[in-house]
PDB file of N, CA, C, O and CB in Angstrom:
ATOM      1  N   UNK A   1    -120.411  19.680  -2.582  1.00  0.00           N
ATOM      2  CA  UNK A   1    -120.366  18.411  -1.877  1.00  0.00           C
ATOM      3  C   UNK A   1    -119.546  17.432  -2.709  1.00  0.00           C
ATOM      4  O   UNK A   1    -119.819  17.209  -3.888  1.00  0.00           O
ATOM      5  CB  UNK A   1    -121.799  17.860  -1.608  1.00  0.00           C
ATOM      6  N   UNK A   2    -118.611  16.899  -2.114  1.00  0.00           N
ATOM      7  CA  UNK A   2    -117.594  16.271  -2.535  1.00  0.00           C
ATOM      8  C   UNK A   2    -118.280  14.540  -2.828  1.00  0.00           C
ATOM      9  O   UNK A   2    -118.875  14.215  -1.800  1.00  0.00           O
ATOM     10  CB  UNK A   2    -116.328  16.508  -1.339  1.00  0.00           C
ATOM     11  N   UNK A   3    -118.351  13.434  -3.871  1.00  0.00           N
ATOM     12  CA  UNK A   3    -118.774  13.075  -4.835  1.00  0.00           C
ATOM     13  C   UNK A   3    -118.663  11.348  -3.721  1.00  0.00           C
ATOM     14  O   UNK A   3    -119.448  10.403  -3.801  1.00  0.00           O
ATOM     15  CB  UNK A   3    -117.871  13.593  -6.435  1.00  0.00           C
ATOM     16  N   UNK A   4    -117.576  11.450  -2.893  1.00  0.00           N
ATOM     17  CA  UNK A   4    -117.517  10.765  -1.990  1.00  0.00           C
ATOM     18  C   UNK A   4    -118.128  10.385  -0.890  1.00  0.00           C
ATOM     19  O   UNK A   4    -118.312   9.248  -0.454  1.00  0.00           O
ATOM     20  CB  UNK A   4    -116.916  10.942  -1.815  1.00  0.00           C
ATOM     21  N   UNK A   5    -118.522  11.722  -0.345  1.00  0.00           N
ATOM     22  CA  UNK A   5    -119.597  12.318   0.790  1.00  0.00           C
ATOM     23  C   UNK A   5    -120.592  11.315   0.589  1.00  0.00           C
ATOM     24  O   UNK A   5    -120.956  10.311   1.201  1.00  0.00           O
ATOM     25  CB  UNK A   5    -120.264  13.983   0.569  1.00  0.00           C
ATOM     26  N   UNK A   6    -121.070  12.176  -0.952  1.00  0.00           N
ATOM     27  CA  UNK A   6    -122.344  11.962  -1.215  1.00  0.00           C
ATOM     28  C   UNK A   6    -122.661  10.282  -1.436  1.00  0.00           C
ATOM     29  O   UNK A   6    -123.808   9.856  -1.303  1.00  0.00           O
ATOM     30  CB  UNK A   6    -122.666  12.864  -2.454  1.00  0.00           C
ATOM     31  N   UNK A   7    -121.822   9.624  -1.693  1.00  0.00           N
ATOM     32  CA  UNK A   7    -121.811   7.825  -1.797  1.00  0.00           C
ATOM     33  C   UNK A   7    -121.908   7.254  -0.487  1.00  0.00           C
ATOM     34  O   UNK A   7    -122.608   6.292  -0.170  1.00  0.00           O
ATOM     35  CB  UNK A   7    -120.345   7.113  -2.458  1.00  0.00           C
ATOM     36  N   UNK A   8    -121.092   7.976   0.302  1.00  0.00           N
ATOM     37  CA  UNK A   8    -121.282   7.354   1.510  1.00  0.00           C
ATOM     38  C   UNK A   8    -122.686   7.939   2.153  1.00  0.00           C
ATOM     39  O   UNK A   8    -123.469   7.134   2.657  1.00  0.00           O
ATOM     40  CB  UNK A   8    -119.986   7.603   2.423  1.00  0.00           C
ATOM     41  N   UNK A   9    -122.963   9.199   2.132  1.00  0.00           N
ATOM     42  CA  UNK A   9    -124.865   9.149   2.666  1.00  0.00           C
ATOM     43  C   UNK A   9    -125.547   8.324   1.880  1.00  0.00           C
ATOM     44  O   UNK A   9    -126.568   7.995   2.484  1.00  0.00           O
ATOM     45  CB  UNK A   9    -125.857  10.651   2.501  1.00  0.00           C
ATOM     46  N   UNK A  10    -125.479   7.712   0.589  1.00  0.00           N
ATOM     47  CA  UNK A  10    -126.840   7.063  -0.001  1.00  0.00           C
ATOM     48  C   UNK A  10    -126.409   5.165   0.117  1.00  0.00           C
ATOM     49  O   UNK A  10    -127.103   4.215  -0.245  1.00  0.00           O
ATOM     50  CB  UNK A  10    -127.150   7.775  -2.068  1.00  0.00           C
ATOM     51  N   UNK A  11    -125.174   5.162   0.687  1.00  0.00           N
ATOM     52  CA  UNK A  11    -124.959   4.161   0.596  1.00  0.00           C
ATOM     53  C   UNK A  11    -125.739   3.193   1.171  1.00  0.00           C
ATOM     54  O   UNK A  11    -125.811   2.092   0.626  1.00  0.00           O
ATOM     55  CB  UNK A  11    -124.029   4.146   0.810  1.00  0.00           C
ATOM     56  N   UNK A  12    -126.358   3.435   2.226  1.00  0.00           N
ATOM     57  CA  UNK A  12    -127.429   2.256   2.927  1.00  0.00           C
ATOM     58  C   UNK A  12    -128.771   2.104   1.935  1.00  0.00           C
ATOM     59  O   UNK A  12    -129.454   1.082   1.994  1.00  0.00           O
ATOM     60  CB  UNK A  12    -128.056   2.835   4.688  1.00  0.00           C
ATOM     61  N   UNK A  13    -129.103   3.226   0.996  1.00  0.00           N
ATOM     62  CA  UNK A  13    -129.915   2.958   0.501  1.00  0.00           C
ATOM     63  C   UNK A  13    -129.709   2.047  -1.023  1.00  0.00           C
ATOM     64  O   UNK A  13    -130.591   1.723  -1.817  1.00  0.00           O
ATOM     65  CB  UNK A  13    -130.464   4.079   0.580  1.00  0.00           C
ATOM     66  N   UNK A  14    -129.106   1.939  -1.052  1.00  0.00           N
ATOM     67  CA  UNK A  14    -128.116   1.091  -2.194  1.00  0.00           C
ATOM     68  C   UNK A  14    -127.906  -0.205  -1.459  1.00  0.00           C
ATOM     69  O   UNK A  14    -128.245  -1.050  -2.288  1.00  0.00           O
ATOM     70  CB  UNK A  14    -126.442   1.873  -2.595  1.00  0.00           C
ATOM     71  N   UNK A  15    -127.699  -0.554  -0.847  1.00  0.00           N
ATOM     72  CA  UNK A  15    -127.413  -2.007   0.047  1.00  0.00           C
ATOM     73  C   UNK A  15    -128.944  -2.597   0.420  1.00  0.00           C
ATOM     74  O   UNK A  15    -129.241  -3.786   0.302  1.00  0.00           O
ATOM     75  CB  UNK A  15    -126.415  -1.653   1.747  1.00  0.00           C
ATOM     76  N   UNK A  16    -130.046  -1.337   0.986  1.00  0.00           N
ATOM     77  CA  UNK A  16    -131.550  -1.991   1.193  1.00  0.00           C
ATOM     78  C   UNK A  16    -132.184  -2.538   0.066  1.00  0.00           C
ATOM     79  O   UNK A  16    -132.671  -3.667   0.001  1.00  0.00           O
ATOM     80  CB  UNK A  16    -132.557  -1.002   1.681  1.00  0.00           C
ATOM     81  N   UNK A  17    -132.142  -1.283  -1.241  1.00  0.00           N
ATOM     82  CA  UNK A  17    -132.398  -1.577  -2.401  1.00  0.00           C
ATOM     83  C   UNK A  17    -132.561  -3.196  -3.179  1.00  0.00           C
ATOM     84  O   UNK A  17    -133.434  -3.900  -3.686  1.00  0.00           O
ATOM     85  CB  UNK A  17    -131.495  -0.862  -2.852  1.00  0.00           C
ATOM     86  N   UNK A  18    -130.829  -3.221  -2.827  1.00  0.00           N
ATOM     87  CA  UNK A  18    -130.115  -3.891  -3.538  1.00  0.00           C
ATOM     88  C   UNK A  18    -130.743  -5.665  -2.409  1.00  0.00           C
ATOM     89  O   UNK A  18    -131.147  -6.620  -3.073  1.00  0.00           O
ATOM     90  CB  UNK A  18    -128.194  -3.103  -3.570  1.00  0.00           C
ATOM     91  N   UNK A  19    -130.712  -5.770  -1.020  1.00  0.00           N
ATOM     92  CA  UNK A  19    -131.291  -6.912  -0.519  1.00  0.00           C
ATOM     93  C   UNK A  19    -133.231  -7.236  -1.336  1.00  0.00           C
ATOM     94  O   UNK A  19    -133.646  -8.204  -1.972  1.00  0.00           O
ATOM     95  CB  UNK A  19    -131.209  -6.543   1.390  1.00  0.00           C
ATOM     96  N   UNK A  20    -133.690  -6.403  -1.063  1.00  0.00           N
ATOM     97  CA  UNK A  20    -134.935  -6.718  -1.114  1.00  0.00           C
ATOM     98  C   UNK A  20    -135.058  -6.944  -2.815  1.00  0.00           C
ATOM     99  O   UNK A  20    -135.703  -7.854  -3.336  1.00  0.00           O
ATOM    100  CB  UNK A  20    -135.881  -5.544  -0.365  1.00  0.00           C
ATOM    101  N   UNK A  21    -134.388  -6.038  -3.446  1.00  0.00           N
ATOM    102  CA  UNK A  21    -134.511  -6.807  -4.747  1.00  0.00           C
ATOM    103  C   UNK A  21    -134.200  -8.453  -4.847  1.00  0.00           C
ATOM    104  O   UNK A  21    -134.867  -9.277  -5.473  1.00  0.00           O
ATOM    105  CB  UNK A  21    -133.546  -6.111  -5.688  1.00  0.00           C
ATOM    106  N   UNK A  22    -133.339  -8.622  -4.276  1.00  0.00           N
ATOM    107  CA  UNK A  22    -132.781  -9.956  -4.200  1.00  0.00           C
ATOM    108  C   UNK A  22    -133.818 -11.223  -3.783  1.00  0.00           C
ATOM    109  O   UNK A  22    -134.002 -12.346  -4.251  1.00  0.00           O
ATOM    110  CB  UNK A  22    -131.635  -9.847  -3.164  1.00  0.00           C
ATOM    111  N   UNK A  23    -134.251 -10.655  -2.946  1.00  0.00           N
ATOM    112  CA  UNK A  23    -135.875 -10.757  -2.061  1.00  0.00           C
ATOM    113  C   UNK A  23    -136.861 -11.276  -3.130  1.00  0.00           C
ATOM    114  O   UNK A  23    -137.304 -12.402  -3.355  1.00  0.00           O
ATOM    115  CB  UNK A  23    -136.595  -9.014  -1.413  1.00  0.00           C
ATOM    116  N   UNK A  24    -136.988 -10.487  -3.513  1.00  0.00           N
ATOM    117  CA  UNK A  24    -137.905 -10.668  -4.948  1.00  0.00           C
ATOM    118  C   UNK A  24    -137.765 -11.356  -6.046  1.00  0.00           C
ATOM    119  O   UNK A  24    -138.791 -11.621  -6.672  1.00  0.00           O
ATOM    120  CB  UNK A  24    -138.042  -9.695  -5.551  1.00  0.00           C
ATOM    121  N   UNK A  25    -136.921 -11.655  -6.374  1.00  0.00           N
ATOM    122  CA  UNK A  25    -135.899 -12.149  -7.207  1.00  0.00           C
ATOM    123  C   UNK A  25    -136.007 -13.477  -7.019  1.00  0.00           C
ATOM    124  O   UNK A  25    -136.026 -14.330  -7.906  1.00  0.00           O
ATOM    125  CB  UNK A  25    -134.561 -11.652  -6.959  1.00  0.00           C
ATOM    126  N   UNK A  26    -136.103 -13.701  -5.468  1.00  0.00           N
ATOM    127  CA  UNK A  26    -135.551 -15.327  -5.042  1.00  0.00           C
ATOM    128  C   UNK A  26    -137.023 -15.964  -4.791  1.00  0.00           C
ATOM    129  O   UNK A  26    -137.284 -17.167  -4.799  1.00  0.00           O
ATOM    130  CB  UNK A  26    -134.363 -15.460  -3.337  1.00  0.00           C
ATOM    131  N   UNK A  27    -137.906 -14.920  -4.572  1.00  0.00           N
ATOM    132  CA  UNK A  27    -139.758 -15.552  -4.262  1.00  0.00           C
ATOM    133  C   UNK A  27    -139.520 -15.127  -2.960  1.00  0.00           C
ATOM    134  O   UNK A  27    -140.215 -14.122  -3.104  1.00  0.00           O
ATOM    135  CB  UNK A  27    -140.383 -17.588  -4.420  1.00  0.00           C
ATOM    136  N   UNK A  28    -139.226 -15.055  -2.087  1.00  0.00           N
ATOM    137  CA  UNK A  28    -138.857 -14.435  -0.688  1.00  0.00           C
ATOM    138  C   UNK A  28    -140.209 -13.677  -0.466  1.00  0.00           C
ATOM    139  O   UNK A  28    -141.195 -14.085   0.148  1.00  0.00           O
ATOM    140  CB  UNK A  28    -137.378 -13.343  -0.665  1.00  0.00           C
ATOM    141  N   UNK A  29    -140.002 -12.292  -1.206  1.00  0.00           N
ATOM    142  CA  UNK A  29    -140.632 -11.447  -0.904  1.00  0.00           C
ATOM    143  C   UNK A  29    -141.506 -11.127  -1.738  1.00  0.00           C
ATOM    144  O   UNK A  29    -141.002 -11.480  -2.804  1.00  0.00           O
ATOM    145  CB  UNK A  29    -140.050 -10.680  -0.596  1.00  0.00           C
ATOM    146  N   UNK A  30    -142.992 -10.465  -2.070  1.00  0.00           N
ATOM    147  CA  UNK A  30    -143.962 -10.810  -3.390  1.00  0.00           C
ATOM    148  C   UNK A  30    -144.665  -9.012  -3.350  1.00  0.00           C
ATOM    149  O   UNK A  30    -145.388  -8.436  -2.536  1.00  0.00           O
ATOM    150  CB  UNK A  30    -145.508 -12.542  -3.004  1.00  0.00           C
ATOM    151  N   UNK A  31    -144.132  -8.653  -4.425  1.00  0.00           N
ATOM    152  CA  UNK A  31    -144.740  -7.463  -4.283  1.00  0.00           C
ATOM    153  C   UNK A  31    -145.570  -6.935  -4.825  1.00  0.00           C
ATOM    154  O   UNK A  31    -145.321  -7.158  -6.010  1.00  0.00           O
ATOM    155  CB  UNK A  31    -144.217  -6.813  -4.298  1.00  0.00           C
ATOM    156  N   UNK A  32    -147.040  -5.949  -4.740  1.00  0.00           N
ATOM    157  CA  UNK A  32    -148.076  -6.196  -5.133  1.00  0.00           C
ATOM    158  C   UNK A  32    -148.791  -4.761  -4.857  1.00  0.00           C
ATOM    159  O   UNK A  32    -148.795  -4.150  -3.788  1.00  0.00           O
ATOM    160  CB  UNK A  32    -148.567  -7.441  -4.536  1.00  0.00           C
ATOM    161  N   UNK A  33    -149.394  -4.375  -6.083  1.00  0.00           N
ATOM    162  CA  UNK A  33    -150.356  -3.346  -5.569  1.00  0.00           C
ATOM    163  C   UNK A  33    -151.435  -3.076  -4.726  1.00  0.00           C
ATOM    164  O   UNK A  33    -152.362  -3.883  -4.795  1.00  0.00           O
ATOM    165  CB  UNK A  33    -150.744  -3.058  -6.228  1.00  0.00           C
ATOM    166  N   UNK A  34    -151.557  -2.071  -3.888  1.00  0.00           N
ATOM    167  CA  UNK A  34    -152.640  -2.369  -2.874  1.00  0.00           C
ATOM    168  C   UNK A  34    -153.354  -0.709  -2.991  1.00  0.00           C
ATOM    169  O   UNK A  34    -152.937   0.433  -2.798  1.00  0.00           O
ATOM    170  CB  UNK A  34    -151.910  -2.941  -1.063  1.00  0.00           C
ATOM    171  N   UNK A  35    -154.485  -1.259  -3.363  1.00  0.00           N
ATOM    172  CA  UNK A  35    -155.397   0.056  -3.889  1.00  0.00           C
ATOM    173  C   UNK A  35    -155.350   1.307  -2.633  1.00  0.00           C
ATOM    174  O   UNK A  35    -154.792   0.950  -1.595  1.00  0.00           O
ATOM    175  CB  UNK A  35    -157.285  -0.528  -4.166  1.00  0.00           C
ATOM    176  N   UNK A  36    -155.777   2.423  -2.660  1.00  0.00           N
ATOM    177  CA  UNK A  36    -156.367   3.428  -1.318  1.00  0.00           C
ATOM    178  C   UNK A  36    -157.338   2.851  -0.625  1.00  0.00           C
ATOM    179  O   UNK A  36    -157.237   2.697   0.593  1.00  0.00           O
ATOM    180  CB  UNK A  36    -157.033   4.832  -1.698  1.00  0.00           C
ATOM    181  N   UNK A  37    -158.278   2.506  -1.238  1.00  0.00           N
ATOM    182  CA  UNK A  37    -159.779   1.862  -0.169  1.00  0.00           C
ATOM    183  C   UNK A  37    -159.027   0.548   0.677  1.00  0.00           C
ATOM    184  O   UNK A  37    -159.453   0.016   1.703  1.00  0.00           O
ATOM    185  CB  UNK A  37    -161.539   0.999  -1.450  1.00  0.00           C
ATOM    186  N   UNK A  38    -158.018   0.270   0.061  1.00  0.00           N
ATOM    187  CA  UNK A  38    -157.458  -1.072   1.076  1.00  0.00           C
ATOM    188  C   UNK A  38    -156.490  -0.900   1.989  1.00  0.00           C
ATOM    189  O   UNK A  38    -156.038  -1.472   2.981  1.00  0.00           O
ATOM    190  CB  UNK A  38    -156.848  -2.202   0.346  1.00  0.00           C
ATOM    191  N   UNK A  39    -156.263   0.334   1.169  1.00  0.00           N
ATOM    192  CA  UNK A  39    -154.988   0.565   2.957  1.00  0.00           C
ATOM    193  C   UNK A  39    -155.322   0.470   3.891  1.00  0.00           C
ATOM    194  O   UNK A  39    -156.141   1.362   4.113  1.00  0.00           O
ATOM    195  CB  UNK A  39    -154.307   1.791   3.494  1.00  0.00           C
ATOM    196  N   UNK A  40    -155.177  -0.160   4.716  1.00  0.00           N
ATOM    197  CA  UNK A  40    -155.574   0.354   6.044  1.00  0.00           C
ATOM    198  C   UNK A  40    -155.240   1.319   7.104  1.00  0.00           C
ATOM    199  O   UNK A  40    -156.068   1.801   7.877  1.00  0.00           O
ATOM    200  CB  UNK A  40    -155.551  -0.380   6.548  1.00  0.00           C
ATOM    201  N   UNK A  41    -153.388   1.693   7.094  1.00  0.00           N
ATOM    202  CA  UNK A  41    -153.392   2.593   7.608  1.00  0.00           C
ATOM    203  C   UNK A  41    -153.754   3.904   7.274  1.00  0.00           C
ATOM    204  O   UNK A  41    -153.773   4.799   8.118  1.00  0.00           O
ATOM    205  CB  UNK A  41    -152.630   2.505   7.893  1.00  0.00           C
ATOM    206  N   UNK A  42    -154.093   4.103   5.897  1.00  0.00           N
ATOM    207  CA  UNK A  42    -154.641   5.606   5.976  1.00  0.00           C
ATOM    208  C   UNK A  42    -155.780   5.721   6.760  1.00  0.00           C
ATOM    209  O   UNK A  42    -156.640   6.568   6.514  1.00  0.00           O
ATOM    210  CB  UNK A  42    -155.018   6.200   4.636  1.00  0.00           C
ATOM    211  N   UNK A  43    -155.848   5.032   7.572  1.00  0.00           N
ATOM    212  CA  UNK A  43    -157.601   5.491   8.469  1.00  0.00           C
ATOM    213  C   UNK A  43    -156.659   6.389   9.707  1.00  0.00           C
ATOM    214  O   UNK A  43    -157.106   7.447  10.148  1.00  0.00           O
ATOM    215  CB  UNK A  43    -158.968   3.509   9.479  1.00  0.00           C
ATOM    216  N   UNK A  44    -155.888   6.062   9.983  1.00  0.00           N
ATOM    217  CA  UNK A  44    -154.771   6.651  10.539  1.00  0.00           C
ATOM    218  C   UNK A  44    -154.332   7.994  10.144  1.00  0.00           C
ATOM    219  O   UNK A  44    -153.808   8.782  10.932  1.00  0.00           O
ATOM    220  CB  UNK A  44    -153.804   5.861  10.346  1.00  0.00           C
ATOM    221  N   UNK A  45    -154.586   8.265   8.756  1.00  0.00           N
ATOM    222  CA  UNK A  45    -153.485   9.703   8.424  1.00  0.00           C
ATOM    223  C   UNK A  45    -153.991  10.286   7.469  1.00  0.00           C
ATOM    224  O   UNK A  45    -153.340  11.249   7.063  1.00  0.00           O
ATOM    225  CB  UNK A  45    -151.898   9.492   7.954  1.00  0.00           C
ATOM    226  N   UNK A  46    -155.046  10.030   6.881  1.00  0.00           N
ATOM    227  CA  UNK A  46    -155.824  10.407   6.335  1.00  0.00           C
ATOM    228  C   UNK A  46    -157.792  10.759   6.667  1.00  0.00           C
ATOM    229  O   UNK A  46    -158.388  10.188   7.580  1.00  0.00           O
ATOM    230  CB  UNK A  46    -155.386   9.655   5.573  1.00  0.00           C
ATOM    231  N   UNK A  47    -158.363  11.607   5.869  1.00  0.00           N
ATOM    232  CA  UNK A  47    -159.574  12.000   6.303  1.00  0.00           C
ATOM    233  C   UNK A  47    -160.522  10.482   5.690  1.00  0.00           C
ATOM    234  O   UNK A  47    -160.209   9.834   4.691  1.00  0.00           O
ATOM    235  CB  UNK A  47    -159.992  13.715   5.593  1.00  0.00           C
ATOM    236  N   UNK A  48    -161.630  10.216   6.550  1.00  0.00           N
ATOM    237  CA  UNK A  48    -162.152   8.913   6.080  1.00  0.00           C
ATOM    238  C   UNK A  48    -163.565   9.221   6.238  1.00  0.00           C
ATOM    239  O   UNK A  48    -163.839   9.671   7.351  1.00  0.00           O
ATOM    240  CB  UNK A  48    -161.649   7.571   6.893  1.00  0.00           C
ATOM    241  N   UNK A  49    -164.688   9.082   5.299  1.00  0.00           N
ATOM    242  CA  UNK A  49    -166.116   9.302   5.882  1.00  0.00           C
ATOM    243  C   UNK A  49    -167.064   7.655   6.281  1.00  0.00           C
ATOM    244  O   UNK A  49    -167.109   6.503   5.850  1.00  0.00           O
ATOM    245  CB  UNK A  49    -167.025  10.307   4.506  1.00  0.00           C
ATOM    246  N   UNK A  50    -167.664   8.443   7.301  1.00  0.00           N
ATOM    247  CA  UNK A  50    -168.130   7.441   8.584  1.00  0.00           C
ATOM    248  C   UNK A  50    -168.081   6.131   7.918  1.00  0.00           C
ATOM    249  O   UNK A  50    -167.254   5.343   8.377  1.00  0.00           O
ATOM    250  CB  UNK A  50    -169.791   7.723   9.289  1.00  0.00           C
ATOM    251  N   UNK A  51    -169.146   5.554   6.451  1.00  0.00           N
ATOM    252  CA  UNK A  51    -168.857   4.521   6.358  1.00  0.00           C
ATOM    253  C   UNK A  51    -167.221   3.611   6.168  1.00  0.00           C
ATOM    254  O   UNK A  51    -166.976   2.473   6.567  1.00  0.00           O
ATOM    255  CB  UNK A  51    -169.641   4.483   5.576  1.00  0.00           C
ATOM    256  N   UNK A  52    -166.313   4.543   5.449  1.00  0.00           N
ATOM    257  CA  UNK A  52    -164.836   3.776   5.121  1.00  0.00           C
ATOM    258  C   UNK A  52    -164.410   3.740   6.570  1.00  0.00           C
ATOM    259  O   UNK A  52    -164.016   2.602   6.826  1.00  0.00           O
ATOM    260  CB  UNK A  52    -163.572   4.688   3.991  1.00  0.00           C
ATOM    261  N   UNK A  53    -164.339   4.492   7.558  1.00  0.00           N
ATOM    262  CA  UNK A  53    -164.081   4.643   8.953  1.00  0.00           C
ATOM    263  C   UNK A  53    -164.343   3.681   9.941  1.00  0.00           C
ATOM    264  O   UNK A  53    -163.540   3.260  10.773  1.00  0.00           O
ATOM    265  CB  UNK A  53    -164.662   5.611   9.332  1.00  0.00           C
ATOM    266  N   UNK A  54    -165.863   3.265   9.754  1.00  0.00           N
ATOM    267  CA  UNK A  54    -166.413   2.144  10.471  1.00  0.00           C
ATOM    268  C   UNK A  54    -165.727   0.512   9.855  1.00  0.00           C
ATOM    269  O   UNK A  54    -165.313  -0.423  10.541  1.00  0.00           O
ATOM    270  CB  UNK A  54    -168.181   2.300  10.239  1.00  0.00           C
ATOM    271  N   UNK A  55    -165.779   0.586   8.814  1.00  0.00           N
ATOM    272  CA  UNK A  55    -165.195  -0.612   7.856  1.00  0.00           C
ATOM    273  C   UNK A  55    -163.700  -0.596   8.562  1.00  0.00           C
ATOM    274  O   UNK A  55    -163.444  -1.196   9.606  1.00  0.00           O
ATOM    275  CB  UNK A  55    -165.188  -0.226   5.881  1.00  0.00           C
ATOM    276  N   UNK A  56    -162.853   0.119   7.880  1.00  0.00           N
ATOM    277  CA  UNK A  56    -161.384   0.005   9.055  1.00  0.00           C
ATOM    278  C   UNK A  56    -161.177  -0.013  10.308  1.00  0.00           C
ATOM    279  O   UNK A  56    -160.423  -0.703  10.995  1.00  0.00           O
ATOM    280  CB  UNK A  56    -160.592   0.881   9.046  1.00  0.00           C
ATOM    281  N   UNK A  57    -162.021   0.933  10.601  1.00  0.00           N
ATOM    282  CA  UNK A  57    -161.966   0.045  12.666  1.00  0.00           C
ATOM    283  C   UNK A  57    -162.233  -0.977  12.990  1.00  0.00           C
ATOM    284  O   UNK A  57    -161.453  -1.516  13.775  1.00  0.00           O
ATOM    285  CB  UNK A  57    -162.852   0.426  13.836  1.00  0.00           C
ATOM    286  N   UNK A  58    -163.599  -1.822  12.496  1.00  0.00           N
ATOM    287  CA  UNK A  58    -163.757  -3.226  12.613  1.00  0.00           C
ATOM    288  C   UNK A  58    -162.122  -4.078  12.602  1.00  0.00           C
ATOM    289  O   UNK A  58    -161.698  -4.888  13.427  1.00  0.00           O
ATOM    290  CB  UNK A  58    -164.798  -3.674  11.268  1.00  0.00           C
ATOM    291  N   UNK A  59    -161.380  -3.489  11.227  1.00  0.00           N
ATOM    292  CA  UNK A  59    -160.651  -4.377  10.782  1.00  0.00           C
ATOM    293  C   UNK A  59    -159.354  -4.095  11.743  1.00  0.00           C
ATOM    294  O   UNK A  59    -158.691  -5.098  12.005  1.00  0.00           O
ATOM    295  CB  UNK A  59    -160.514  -4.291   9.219  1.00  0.00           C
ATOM    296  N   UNK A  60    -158.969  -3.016  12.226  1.00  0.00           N
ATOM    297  CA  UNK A  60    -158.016  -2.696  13.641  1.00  0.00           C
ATOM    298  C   UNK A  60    -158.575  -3.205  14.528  1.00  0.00           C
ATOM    299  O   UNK A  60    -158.115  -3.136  15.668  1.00  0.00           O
ATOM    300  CB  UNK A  60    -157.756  -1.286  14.144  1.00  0.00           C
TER     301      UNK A  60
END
């Protein structure tokens, strides 16, 4: 794979990268850890027992 190719497939990810850093940078955007028990969509895509289950549906 020719060295060119390959710049031009990753190139959008280099330009997203490169905004949202900026993002951050400027206070824009605030980025932050968010534990497993707080996700919420893993109630979605992941296995959940009845009590974590009931707790996230309330909150959907």
């Amino acid at each position: 794979m020719s060295q060119a190719l390959e710049v031009k497939r990753t190139k959008h990810i280099d330009v997203r990268y490169h905004f949202v850093k900026d993002k951050v940078l400027d206070g824009v955007f605030k980025v932050e850890h968010v534990p497993t028990d707080k996700q919420i969509p893993d109630v979605l895509t992941k296995f959940q027992h009845v009590p974590e289950f009931e707790a996230f549906r309330e909150l959907l």
